[in-house]
C-alpha positions in Angstrom: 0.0 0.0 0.0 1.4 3.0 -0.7 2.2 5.3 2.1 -0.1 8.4 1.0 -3.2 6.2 0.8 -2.0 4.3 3.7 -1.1 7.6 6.1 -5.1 9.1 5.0 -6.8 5.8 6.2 -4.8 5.5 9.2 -5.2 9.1 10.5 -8.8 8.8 9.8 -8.9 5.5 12.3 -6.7 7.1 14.9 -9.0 10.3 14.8 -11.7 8.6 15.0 -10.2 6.0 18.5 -8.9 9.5 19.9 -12.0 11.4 19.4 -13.9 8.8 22.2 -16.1 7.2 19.9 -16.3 4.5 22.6 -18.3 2.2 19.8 -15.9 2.5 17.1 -12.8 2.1 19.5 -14.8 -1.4 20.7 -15.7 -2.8 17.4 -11.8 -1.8 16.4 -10.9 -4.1 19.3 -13.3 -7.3 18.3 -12.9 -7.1 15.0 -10.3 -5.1 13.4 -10.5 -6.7 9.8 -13.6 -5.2 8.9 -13.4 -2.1 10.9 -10.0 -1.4 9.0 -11.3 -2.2 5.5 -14.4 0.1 5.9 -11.6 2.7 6.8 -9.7 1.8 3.8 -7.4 -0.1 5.3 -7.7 -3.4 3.7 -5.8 -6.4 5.1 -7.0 -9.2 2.5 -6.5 -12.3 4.0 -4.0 -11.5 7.0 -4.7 -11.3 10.6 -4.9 -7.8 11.9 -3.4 -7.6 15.3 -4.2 -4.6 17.3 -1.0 -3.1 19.4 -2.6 -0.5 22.3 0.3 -0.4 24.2 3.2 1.6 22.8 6.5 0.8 24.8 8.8 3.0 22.1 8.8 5.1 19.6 8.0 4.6 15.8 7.5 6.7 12.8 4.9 6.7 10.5 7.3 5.0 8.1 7.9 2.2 9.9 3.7 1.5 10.1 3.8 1.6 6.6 6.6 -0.8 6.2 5.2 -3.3 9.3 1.6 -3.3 7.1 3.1 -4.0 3.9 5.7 -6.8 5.0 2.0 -8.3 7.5 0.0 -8.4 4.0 2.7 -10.3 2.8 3.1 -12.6 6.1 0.0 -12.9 6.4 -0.1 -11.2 10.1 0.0 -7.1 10.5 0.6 -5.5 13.7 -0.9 -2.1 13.3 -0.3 0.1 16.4 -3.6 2.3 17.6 -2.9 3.9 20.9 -6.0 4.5 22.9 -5.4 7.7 24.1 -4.2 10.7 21.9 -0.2 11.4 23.0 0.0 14.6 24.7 2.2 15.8 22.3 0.4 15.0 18.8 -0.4 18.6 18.6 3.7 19.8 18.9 5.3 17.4 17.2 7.7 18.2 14.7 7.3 16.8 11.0 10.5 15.1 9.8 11.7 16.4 6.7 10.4 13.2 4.8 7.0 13.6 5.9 7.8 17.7 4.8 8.5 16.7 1.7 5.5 13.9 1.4 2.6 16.5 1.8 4.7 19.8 0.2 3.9 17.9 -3.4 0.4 18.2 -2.7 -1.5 15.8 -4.8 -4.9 17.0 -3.8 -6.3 19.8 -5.2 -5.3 22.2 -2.5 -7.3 25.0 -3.7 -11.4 26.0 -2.6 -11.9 29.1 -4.6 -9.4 29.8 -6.8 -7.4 27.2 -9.2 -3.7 26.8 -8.5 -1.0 25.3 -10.3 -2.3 21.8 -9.1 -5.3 22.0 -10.4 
């Protein structure tokens, strides 16, 4: 999966565990293949293990990479903290991910057309 598609699906499932959305965070739990498909996230035939409890620290990069080597294994480990880090808001883009959203790719533009349009 590439890691544009990949980084919109995921943000949309952490969003949506960190907004309290008690019933999504509890169907994510019991049954995360089909939760994560209807997110976009689809895991085909491997087993989708849900990590809550994050013990150090990863990029979004190595996410990426750990669901596109489970879909070939056959077993993803996709890590969803439960509670938002007090940090999210702070934290300082790397200058991969800089130079992953400065291409755009989107139309970026509501009123007026730019040169991605």
């Amino acid at each position: 999966m590439e890691k544009e598609a990949f980084m919109k699906a995921y943000s949309n499932v952490l969003r949506k565990v960190w907004s309290g959305d008690e019933d999504f965070k509890q169907k994510l739990l019991a049954d995360p293949d089909a939760v994560l498909k209807s997110e976009g996230l689809d895991p085909g035939s491997a087993k989708v293990n849900i990590i809550t409890r994050i013990q150090s620290e990863g990029t979004l990069d190595d996410q990426v990479r750990l669901w596109n080597e489970g879909l070939k294994s056959g077993n993803i480990d996709l890590y969803v903290p439960l509670e938002e880090p007090e940090d999210v808001e702070d934290a300082d883009l790397t200058d991969a991910e800089l130079e992953d959203v400065a291409g755009g790719g989107d139309c970026c533009c509501t009123c007026t057309p730019c040169c991605c349009c």
